[in-house]
ROTOR-346733 format. One record per residue (C-alpha): x, y, z; residue number from 1. Coordinates in Angstrom, 3 decimals, decimal comma. Layout:
N
X / Y / Z / resi
X / Y / Z / NUM
...
//
This chain:
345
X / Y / Z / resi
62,475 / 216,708 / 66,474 / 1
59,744 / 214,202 / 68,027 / 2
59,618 / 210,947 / 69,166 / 3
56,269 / 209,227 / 67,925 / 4
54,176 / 206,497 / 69,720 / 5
56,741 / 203,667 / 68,286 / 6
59,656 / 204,802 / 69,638 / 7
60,838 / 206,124 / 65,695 / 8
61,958 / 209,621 / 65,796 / 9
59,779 / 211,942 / 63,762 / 10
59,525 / 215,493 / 62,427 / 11
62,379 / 217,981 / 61,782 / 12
65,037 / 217,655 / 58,629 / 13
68,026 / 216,097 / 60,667 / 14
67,284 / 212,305 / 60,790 / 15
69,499 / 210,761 / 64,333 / 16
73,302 / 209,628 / 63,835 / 17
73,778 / 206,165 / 63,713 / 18
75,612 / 204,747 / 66,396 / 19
79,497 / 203,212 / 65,806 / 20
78,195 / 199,783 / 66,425 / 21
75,164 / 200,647 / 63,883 / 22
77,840 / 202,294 / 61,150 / 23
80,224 / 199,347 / 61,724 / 24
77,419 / 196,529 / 61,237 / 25
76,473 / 198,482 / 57,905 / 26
79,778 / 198,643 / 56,481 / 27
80,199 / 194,985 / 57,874 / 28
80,895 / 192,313 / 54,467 / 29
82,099 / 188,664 / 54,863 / 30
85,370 / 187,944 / 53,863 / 31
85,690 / 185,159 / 50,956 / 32
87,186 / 183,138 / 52,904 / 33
86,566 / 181,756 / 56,311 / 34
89,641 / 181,862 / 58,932 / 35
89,464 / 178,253 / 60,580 / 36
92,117 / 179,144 / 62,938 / 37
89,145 / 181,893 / 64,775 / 38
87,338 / 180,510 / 67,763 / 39
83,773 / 181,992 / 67,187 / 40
81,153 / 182,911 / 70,555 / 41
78,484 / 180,460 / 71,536 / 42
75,346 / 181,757 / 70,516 / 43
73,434 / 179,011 / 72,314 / 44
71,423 / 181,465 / 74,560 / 45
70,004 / 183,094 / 72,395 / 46
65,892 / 182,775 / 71,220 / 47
66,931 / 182,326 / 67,596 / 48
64,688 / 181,009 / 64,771 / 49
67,766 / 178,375 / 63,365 / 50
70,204 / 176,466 / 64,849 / 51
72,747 / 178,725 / 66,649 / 52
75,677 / 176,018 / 65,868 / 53
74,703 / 178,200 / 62,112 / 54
76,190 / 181,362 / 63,706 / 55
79,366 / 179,906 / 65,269 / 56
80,341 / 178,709 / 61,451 / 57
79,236 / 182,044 / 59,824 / 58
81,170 / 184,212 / 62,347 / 59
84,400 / 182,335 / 60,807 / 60
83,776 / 184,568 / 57,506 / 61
83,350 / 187,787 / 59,779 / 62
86,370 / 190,077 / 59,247 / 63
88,000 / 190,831 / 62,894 / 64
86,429 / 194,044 / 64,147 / 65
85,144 / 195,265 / 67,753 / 66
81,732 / 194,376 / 67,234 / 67
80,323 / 192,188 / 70,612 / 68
78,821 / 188,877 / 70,201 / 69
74,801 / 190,586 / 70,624 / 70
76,157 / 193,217 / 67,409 / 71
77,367 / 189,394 / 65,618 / 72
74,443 / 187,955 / 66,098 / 73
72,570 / 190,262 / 64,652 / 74
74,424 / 190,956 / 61,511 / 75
74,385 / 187,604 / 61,023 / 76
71,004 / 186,890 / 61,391 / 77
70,259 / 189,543 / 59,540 / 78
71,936 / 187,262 / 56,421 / 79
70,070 / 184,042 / 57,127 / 80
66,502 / 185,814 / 57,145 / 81
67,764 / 187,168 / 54,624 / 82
67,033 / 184,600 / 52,610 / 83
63,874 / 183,368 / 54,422 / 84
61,189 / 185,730 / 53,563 / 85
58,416 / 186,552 / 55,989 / 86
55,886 / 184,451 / 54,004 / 87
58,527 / 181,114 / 53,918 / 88
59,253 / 181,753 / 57,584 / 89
55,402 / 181,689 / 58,619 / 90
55,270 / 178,768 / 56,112 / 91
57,855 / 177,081 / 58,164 / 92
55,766 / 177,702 / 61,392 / 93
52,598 / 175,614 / 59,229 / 94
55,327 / 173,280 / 57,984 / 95
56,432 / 172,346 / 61,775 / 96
52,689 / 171,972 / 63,214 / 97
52,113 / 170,061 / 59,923 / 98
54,969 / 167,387 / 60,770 / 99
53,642 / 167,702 / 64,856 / 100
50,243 / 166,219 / 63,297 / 101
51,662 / 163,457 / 61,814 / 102
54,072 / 162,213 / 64,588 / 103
51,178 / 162,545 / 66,713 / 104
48,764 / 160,331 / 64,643 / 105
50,943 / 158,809 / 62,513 / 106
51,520 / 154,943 / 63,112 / 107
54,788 / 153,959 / 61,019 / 108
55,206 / 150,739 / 59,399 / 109
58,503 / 150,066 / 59,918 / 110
59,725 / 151,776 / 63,379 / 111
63,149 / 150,917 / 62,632 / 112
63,137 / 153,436 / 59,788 / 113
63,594 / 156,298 / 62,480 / 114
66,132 / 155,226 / 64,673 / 115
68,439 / 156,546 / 62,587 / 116
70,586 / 153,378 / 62,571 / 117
73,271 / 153,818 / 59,842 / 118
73,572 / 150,092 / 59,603 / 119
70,277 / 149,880 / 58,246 / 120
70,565 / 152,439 / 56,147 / 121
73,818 / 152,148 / 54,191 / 122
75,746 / 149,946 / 51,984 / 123
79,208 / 148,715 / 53,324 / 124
81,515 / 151,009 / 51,403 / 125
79,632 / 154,486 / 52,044 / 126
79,731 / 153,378 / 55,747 / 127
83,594 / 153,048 / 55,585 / 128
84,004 / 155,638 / 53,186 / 129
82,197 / 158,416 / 55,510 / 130
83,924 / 156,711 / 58,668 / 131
87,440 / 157,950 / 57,345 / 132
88,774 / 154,595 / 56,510 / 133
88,627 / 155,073 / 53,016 / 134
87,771 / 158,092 / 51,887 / 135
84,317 / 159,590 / 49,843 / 136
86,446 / 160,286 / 46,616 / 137
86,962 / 156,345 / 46,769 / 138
83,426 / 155,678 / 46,170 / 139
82,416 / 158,547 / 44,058 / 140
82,616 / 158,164 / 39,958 / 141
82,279 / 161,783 / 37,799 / 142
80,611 / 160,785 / 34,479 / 143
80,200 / 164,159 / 33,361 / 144
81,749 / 167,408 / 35,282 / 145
79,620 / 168,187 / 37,949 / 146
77,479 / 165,199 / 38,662 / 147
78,813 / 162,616 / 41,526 / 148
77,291 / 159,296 / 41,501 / 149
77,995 / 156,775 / 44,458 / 150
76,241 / 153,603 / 45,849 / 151
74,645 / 154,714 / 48,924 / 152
70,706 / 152,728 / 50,331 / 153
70,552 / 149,589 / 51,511 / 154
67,708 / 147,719 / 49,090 / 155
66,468 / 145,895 / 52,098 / 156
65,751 / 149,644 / 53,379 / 157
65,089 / 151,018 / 49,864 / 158
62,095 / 148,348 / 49,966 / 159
61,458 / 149,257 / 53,739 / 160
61,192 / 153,275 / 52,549 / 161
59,041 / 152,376 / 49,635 / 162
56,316 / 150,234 / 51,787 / 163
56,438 / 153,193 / 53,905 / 164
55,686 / 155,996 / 51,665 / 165
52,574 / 153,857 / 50,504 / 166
51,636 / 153,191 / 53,764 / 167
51,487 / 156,938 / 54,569 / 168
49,645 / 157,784 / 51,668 / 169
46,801 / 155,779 / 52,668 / 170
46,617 / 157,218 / 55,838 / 171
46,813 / 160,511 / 54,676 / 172
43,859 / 159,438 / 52,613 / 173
41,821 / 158,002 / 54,905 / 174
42,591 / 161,210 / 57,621 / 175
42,058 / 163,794 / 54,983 / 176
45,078 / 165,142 / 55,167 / 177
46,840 / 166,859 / 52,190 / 178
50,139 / 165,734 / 51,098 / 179
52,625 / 168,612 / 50,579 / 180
54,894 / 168,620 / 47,731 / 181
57,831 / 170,494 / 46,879 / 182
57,073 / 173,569 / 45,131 / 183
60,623 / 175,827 / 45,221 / 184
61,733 / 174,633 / 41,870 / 185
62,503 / 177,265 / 39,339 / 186
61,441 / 176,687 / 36,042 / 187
62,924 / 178,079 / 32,639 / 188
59,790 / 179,611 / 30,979 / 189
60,253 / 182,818 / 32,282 / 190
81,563 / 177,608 / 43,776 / 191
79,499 / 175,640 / 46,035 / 192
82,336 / 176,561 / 48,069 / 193
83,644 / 175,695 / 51,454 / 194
80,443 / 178,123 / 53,136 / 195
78,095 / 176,163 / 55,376 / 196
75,039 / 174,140 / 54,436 / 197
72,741 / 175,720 / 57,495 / 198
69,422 / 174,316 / 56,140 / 199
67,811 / 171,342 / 54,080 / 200
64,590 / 170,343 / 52,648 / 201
64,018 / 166,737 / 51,787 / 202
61,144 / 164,494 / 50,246 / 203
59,738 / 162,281 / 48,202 / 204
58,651 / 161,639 / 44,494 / 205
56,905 / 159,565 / 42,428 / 206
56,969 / 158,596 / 39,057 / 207
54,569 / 156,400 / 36,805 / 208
51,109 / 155,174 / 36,649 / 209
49,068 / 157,809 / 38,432 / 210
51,908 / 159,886 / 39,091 / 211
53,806 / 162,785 / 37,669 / 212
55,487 / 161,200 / 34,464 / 213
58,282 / 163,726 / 33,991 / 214
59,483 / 166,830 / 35,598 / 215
60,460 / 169,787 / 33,082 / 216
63,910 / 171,278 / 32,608 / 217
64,942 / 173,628 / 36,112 / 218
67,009 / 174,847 / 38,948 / 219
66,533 / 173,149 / 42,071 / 220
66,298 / 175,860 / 45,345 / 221
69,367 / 174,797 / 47,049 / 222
73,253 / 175,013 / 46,725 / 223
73,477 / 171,224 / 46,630 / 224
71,101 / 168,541 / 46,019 / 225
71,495 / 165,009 / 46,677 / 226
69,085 / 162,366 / 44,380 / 227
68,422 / 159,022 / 45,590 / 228
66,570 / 156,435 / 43,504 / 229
64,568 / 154,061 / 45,906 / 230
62,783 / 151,627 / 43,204 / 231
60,828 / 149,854 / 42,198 / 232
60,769 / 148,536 / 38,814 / 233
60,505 / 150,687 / 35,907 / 234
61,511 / 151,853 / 32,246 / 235
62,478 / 155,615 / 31,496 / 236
62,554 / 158,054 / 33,763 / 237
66,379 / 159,254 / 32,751 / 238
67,619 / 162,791 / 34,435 / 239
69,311 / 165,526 / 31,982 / 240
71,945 / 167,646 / 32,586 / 241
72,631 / 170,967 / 31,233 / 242
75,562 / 172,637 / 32,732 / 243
75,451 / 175,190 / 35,341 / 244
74,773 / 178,545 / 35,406 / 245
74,345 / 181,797 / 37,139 / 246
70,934 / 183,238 / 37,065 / 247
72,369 / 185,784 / 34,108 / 248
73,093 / 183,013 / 32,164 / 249
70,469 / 180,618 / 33,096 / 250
69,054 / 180,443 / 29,375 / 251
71,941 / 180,182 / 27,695 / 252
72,074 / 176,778 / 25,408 / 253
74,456 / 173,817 / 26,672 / 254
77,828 / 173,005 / 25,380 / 255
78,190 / 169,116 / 23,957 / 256
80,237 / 168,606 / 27,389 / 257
77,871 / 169,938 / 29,192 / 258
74,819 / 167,573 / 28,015 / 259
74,447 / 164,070 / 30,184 / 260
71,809 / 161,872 / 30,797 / 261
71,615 / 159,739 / 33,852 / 262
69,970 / 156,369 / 34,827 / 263
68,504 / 155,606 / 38,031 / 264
69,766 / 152,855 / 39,898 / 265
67,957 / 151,952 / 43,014 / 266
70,152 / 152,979 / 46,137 / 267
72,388 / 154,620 / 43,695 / 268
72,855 / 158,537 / 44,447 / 269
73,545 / 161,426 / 42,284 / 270
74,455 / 164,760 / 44,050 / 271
74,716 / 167,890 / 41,652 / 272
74,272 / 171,961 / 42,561 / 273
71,329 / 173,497 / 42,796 / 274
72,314 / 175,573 / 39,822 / 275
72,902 / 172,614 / 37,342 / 276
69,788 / 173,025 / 35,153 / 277
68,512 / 169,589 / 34,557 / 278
65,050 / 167,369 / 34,022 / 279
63,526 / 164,044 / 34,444 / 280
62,782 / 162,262 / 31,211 / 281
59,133 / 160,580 / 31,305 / 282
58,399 / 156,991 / 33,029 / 283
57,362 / 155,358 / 30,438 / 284
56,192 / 152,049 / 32,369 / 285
56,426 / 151,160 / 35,976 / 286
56,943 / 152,768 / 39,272 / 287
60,067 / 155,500 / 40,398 / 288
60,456 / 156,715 / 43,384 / 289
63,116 / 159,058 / 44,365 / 290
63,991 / 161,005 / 47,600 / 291
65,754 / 164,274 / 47,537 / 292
67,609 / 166,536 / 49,610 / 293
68,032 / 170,500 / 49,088 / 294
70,630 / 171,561 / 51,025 / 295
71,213 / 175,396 / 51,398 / 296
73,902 / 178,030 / 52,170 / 297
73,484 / 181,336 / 53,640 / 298
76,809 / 182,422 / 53,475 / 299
77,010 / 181,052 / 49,444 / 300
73,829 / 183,241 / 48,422 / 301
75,013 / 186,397 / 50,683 / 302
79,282 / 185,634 / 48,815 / 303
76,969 / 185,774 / 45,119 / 304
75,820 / 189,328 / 45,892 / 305
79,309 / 190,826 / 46,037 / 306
80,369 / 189,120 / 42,816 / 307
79,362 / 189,936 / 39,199 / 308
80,776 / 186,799 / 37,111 / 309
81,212 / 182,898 / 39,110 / 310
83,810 / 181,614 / 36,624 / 311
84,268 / 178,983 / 39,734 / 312
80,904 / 177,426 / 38,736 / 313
79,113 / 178,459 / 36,230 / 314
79,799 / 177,448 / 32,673 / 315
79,039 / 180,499 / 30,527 / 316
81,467 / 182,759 / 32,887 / 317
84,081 / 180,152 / 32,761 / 318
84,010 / 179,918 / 28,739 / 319
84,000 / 183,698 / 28,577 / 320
87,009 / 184,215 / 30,915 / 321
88,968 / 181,692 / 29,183 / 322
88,484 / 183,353 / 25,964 / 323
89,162 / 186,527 / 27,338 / 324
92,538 / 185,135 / 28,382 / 325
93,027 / 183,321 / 25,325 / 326
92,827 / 186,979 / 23,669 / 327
94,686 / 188,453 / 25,898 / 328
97,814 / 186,396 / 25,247 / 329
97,152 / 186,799 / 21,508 / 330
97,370 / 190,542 / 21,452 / 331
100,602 / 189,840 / 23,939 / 332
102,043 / 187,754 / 21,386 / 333
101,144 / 190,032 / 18,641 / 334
102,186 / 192,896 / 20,183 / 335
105,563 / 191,003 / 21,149 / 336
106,116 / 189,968 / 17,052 / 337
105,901 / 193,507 / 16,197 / 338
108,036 / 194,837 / 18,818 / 339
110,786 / 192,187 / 17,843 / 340
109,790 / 193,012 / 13,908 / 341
111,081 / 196,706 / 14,771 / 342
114,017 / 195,801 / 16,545 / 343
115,267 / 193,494 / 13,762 / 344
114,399 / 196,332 / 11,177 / 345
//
């Protein structure tokens, strides 16, 4: 046996044991469900390429085992890149040194847009709703399973955001610069649960005259996305709901329950999975302008790899276990007739 220039071992047939720690990490699954009662490590040490706060609520769905907090981290990390390739992570790096340009050239309009002031931002009853004092199910209608609507933007800043995004645009114009747009929606020609959010991607669209009139029936990438209508005045632009599904079922044809069509409100929000196939009906006159969050879950993408069906979430899995209950307790009935038939005879 050899050790090459690497540090690999090389030659021979008997390839090195693994280690405990290297066995145990391999065997190593989340559990379902987190234990809220465990006080996780602080990983905030360590040169990671995410928030370690992301670790501390992952480690909750860690069965108890002997591993040390380095051996942790590392499994767990493993999970999250898991699900950033090499070629998103390097597009992060371009990402970050793209948004460095801009807050380094960039004169805003309207400064008080990023102070972050939550007065400014939202309506009276989200405010007291996500203070505690009344609750988000008190603001929060459900006109079709699935899709949450709630008044959320101020219009003043609605306006404010609006002015904004124009005024960017022209700068980005004059400067040369190229506008990104989001390009991680998956397209159909070819539970969340309680796991942690640990990333988000957010922009914003536009609709209309010299815009993109309609967006085509998809999947958003992310767990759960929340849709914000900003303005301004226009006619159309209706999204469609399908139902959810798992990407096995993804094709499968909607259910009359499942099919809903929504109308923007500016301010309004509508927050939905990732998974609930929908579209965006054409603006037919008019301008609408829409910002959107993608919010992501390790720990939910990592739980979907040890399952099979997601009856939890997904319609076509919860129709078919229902009917296999449904004949399941017919056979047990008809099994119980004849039983009682023989008895009697």
């Amino acid at each position: 046996m050899t050790v090459v220039g690497d540090g690999t071992v090389g030659g021979g047939d008997t390839p090195p044991a693994n280690t405990a720690a290297e066995t145990a990490i391999t065997d190593l699954r989340l559990m379902l469900n987190a234990d809220y009662d465990r006080m996780p490590d602080n990983y905030d040490d360590l040169p990671l390429e995410f928030s370690p706060c992301i670790l501390s609520s992952m480690e909750k769905y860690l069965p108890l085992n002997s591993l040390n907090r380095d051996e942790k981290a590392k499994f767990m990390s493993g999970i999250i890149l898991k699900y950033l390739p090499s070629e998103e992570r390097s597009r992060d790096k371009m990402d970050r040194d793209y948004k460095q340009t801009i807050k380094s050239n960039y004169q805003p309009l309207h400064k008080e847009l990023y102070t972050l002031d939550p007065e400014i931002f939202f309506v009276p009853s989200f405010l007291e709703a996500i203070k505690g004092n009344t609750g988000l199910r008190s603001i929060i209608s459900e006109p079709s399973p699935g899709v949450l609507v709630f008044d959320m933007l101020q219009p003043s800043f609605c306006e404010k955001m609006i002015s904004e995004v124009k005024n960017f645009r022209k700068w980005a114009k004059q400067t040369k610069l190229r506008i990104k747009k989001a390009n991680c929606m998956k397209f159909f020609s070819d539970d969340v649960t309680e796991a942690t959010l640990d990333s988000h991607h957010g922009f914003v669209v536009e609709h209309g005259k010299d815009r993109d009139a309609d967006i085509g029936f998809h999947v958003d990438d992310s767990e759960v996305t929340l849709n914000v209508c900003l303005g301004k005045e226009f006619v159309g632009g209706e999204l469609y709901f399908r139902g959810t599904r798992c990407e096995k079922h993804v094709n499968i044809d909607a259910t009359s329950e499942e099919r809903y069509d929504y109308s923007h409100k500016p301010g309004q929000a509508v927050i939905h999975r990732g998974r609930h196939r929908h579209g965006a009906r054409a603006t037919t006159s008019g301008q609408r302008v829409n910002m959107i969050l993608w919010c992501r879950s390790s720990i939910f993408r990592e739980m979907k790899t040890y399952k099979k069906e997601f009856p939890k979430w997904c319609g076509k899995c919860h129709g078919d276990k229902k009917e296999k209950k449904s004949q399941t307790l017919a056979a047990r009935r008809k099994e119980l007739v004849r039983i009682e038939s023989e008895s009697e005879a």
